[in-house]
DSSP file (Angstrom, degrees, kcal/mol; ACC not computed):
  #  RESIDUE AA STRUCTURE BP1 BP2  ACC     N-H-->O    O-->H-N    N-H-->O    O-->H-N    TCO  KAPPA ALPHA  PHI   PSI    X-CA   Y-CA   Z-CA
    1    1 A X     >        0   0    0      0, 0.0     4,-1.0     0, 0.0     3,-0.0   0.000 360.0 360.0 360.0 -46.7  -24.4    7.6   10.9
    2    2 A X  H  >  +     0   0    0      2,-0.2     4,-7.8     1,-0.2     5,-0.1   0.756 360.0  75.0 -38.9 -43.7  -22.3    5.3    8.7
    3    3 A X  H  > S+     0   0    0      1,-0.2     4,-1.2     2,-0.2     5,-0.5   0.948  93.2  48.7 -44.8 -71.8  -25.1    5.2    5.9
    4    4 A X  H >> S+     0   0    0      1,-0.2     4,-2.2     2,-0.2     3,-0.7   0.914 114.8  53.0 -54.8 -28.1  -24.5    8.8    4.4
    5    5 A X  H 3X S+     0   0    0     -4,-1.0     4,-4.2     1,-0.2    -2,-0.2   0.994 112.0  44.4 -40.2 -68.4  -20.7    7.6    4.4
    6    6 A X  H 3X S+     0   0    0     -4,-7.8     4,-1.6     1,-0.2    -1,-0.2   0.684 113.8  42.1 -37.8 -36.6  -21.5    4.9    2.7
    7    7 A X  H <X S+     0   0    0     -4,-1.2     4,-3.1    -3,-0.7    -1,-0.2   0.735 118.2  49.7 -81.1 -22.0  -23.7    6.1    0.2
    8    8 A X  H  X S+     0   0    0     -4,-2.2     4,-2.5    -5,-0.5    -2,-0.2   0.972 111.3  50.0 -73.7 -42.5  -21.3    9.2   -0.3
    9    9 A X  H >X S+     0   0    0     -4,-4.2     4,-1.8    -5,-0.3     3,-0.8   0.960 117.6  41.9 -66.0 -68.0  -18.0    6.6   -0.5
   10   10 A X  H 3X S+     0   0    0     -4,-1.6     4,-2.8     1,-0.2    -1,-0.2   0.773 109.3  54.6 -40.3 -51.3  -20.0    4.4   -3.4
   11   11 A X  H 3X S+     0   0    0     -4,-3.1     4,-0.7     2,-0.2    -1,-0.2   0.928 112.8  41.6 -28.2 -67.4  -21.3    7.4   -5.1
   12   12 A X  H XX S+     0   0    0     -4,-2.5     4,-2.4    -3,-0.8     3,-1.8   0.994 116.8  53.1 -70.5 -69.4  -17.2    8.9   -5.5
   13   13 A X  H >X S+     0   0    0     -4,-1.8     4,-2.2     1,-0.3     3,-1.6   0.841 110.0  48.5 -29.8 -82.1  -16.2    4.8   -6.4
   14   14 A X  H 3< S+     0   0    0     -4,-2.8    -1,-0.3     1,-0.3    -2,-0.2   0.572 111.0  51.6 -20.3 -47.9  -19.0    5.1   -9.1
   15   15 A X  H XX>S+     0   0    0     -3,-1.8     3,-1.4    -4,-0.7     4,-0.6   0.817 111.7  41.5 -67.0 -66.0  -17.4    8.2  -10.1
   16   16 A X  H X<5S+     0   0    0     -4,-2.4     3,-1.1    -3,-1.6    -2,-0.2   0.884 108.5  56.6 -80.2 -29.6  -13.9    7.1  -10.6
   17   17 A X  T 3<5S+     0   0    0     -4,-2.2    -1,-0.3    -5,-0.4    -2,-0.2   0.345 104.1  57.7 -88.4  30.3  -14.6    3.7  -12.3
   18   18 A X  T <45S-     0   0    0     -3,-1.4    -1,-0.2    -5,-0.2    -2,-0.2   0.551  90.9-156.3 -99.3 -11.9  -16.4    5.4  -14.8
   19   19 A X  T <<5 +     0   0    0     -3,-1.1     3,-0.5    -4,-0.6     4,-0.4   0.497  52.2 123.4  57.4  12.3  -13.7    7.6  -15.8
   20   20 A X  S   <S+     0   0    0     -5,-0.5     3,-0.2     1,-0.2    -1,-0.1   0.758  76.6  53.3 -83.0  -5.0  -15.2   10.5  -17.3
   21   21 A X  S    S+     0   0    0     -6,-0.5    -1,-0.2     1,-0.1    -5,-0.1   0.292  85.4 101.1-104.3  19.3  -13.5   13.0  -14.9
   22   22 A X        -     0   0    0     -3,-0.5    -1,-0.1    -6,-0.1    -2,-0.1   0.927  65.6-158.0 -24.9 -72.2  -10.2   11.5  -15.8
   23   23 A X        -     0   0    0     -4,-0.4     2,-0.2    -3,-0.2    -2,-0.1   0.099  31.5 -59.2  86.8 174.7   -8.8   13.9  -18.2
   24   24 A X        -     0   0    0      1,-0.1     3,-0.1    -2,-0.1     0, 0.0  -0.412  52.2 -95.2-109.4 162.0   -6.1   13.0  -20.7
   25   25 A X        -     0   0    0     -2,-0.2    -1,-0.1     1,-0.1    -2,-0.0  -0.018  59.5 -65.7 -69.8 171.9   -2.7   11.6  -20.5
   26   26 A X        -     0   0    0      1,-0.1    -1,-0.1     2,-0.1     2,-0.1  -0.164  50.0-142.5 -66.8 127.0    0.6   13.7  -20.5
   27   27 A X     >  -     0   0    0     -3,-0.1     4,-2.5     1,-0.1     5,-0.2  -0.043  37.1 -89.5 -75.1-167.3    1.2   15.6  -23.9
   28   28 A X  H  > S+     0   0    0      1,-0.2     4,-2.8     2,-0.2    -1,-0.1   0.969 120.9  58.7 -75.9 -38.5    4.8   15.8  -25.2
   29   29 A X  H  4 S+     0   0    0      1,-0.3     4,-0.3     2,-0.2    -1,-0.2   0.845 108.9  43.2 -73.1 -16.7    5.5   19.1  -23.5
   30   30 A X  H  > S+     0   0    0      1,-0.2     4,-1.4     3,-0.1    -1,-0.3   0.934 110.4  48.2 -81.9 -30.3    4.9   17.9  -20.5
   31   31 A X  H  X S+     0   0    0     -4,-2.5     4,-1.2     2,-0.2    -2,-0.2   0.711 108.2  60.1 -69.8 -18.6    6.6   14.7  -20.6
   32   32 A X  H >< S+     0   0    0     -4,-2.8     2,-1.0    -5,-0.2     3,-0.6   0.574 114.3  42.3 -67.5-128.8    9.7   17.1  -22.1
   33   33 A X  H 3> S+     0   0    0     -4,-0.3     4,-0.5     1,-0.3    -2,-0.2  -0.004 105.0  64.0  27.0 -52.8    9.2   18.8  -18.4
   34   34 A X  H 3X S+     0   0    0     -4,-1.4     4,-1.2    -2,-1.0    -1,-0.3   0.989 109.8  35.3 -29.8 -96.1    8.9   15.8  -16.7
   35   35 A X  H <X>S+     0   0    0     -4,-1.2     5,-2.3    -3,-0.6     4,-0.9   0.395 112.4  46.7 -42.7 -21.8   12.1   14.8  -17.5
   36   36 A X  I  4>S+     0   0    0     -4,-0.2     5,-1.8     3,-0.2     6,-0.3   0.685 118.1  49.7 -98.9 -13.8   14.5   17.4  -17.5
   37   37 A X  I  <5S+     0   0    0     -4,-0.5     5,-0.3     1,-0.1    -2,-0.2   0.846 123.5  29.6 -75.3 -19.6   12.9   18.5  -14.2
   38   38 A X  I  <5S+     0   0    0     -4,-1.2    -3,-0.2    -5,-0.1    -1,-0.1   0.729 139.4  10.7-111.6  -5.6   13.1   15.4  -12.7
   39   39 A X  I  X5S+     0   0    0     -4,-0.9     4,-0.7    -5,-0.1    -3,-0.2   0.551 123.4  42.0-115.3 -82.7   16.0   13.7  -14.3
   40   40 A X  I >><S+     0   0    0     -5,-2.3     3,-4.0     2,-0.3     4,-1.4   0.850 115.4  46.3 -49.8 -72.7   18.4   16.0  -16.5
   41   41 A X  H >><S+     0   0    0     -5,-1.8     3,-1.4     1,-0.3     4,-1.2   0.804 119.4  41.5 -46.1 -68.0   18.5   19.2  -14.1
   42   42 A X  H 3> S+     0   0    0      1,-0.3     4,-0.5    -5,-0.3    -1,-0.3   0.509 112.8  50.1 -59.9   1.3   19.1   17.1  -11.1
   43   43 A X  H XX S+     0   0    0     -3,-4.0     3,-1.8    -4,-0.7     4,-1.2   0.964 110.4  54.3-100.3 -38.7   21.6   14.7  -12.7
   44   44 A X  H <X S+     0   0    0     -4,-1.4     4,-4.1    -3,-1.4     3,-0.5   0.857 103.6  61.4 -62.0 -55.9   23.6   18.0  -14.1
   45   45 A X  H 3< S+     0   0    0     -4,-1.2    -1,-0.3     1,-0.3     4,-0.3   0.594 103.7  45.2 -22.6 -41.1   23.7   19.3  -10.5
   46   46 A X  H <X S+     0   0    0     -3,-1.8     4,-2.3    -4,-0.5    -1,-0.3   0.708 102.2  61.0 -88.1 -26.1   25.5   16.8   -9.4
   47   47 A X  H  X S+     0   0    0     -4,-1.2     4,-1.7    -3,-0.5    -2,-0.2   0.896 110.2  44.5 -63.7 -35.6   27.9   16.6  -11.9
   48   48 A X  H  X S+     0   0    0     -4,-4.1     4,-0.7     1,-0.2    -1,-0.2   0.838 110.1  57.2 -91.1  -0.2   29.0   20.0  -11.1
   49   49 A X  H >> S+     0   0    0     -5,-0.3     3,-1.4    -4,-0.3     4,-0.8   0.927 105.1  45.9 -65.4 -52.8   28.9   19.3   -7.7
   50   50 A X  H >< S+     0   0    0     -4,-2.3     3,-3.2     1,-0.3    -2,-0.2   0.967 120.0  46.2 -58.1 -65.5   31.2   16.5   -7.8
   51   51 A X  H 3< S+     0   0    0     -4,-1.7    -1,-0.3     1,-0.3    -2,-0.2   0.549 111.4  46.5 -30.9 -30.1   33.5   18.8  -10.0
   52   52 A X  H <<        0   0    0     -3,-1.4    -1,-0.3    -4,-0.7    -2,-0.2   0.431 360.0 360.0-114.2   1.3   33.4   21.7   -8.3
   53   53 A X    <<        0   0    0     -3,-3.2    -1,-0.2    -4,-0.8    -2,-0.1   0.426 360.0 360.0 -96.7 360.0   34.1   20.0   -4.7
């Protein structure tokens, strides 16, 4: 029972350290997205929260 696991788990390892289903790294608009979604809005949010309290 283990075997097809095995073969199946090595197969998907095989897979990933070859890296052709990678795909390619973050263009500018997303890293512009990145950051104000993950930085800017929330830090602005809190500034008017503190302000507004």
């Amino acid at each position: 029972m283990n075997e097809p696991i095995a073969s199946d788990l090595e197969t998907r390892l095989n897979a990933l350290a070859a890296g052709e289903q990678q795909g390619e790294d973050f263009d500018a608009r997303s890293w512009f997205w990145l950051v104000m979604l993950g930085m800017v809005i929330p830090a602005l949010l809190l500034v008017i929260g503190w302000y507004c309290t």
